[in-house]
N, C-alpha and C positions, 0 to 999 in steps of 0.2 A: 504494500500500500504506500508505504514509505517513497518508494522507487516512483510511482504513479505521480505524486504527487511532486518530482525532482524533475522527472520528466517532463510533465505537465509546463511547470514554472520555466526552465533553460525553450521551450519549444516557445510559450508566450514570450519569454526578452529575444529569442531571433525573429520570431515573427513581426514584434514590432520597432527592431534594428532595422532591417530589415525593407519594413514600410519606409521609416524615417529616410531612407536612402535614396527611394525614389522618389523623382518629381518630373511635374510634366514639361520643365524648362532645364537643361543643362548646359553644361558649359565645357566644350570639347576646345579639343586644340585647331587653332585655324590652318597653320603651315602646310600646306600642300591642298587643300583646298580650293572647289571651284563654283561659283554660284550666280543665279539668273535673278535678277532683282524683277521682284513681284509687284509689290507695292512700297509706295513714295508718301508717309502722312497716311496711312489709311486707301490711299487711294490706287486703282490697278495703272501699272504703265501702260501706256500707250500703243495700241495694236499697230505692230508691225518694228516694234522697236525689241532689241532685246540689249538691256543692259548689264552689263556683269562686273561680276569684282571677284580676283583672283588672289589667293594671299601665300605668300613664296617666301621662305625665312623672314628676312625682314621686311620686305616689299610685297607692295599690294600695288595691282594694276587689274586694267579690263578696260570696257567700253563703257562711256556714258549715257549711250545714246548717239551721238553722233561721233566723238571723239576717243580717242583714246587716252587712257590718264595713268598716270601711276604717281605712286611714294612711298616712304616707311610707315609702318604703321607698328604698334606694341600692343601686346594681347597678356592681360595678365591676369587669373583669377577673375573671371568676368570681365575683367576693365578691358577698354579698346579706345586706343586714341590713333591717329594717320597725321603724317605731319610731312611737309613740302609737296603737299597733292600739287602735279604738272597736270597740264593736258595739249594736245594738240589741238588747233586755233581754226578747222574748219567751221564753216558756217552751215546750218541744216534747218531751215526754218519753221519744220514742221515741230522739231523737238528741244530747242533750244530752251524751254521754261523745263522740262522735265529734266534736263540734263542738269543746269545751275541747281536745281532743287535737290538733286542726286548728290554731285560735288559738295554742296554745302551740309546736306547733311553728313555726310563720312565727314569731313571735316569737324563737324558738333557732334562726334561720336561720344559718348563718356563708356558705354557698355555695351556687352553683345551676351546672346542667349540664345541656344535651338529648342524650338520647342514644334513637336508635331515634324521633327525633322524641317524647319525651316531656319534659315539664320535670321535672328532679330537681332538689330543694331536700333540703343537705344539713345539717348540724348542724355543732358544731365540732371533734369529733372525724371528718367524713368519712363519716359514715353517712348514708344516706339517709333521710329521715325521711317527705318525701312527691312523688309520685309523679303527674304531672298530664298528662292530654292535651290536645289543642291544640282551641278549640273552633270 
């Protein structure tokens, strides 16, 4: 009975070890990673655009939307900041608001999180800003 009741007890502390561990947002490593940006603010990109963001030791690059861009970026325990974002200077009229709103947020990055297998980069207030699938 003894034994039941030891049992019992070590089976309830892993079981809810266990729980505590999971959650529906985690936080992987970026470096070799590649991803199709979804949404900008809540809102879906632009049909016919595909923007991405690629992140490679310490550099992150991809497309804007029209341009292509890169710079360092640091990923650390959740945190995520991008620092000397470039980009290439053409002009593309249909997508040039979706693209400065892209650029600017990675720029205003404070944190990242995947959740549902999506990368979320959030701002420094905790908001989600954009919103990217795995590519």
């Amino acid at each position: 009975m003894k034994t039941h009741k030891i049992l019992f007890v070590l089976t309830l502390v892993l079981t809810l070890s266990l729980a505590a561990c999971g959650s529906p947002a985690s936080i992987p490593e970026l470096n070799g990673t590649s991803w199709s940006l979804v949404e900008i603010n809540g809102q879906p990109v632009q049909a016919g655009s595909n923007p991405t963001l690629i992140f490679d030791d310490d550099s992150a690059g991809g497309n804007g939307s029209c341009n292509s861009f890169g710079g360092d970026y640091e990923a650390k325990n959740g945190k995520l900041t991008f620092d000397g974002i470039f980009s290439t200077m053409m002009y593309c009229e249909d997508v040039m608001d979706q693209e400065f709103a892209y650029l600017g947020a990675l720029e205003n990055a404070a944190s990242y999180q995947v959740k549902d297998g999506m990368l979320q980069i959030l701002d420094a207030d905790g908001q989600v800003t954009l919103t990217l699938a795995p590519q």
